[in-house]
C-alpha positions in Angstrom: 38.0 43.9 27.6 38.4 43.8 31.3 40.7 40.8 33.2 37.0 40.2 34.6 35.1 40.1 31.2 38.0 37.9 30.2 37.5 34.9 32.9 33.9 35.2 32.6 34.4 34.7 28.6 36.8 31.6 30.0 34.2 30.1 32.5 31.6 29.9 29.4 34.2 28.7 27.2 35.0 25.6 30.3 31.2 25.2 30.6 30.1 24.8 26.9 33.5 22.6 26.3 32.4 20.2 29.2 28.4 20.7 27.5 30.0 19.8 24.2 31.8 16.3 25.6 29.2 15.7 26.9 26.5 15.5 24.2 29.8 14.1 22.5 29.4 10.8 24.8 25.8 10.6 24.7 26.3 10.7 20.7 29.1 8.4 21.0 26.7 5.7 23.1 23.9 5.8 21.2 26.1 5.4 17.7 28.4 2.9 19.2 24.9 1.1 20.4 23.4 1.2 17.0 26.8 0.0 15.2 27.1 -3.2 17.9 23.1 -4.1 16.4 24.3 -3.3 12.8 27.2 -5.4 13.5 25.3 -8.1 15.0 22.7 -8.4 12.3 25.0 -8.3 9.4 28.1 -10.6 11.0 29.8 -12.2 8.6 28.9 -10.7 5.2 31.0 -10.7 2.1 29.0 -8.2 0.5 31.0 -5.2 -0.6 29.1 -2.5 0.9 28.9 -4.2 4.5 32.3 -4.5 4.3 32.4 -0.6 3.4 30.3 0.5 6.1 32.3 -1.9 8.7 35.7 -0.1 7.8 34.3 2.9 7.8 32.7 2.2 11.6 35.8 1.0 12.3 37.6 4.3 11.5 35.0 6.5 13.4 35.2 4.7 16.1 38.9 5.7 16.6 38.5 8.9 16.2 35.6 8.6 19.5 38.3 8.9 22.4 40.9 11.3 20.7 38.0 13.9 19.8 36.8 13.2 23.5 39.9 14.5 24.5 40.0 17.3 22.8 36.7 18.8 25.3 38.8 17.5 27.9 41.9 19.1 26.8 40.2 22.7 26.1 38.3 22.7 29.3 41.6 21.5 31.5 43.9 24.3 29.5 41.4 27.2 29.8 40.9 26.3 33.8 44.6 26.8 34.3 44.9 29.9 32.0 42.1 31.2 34.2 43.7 30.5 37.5 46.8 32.4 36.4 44.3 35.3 35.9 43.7 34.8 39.6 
């Protein structure tokens, strides 16, 4: 494989990380959206499941910003690897 073959593989690899975050935070809105209308309708519960579902909400939800960062993090690292190419 050429050094040009090689940053064009790296430019696609940038463009589909920055496509993947960002179908990442359009999935992120629209979940977070439909949790805060969960949340809303079932405030307060003491059933068992609710509760389950809640925690388990609460546990994707923090996983949201570090897998965000992750796109970020390949896209940033693969646009300095390719400027060392030159």
């Amino acid at each position: 494989m050429s050094v040009g073959e090689v940053k064009t593989t790296l430019r696609a690899a940038i463009e589909a990380a920055l496509q993947g975050r960002d179908a990442f935070d359009r999935a992120s809105a629209g979940a977070n959206a439909a949790s805060e209308a969960a949340e809303a309708i079932l405030n307060h519960s003491r059933n068992e499941d609710v509760s389950a579902v809640q925690q388990a909400l609460d546990t994707a939800r923090a996983e949201v910003e570090p897998t965000r960062r992750r796109f970020v993090n390949i896209a940033e690292h693969t646009s300095r690897y390719l400027n060392r190419l030159g």
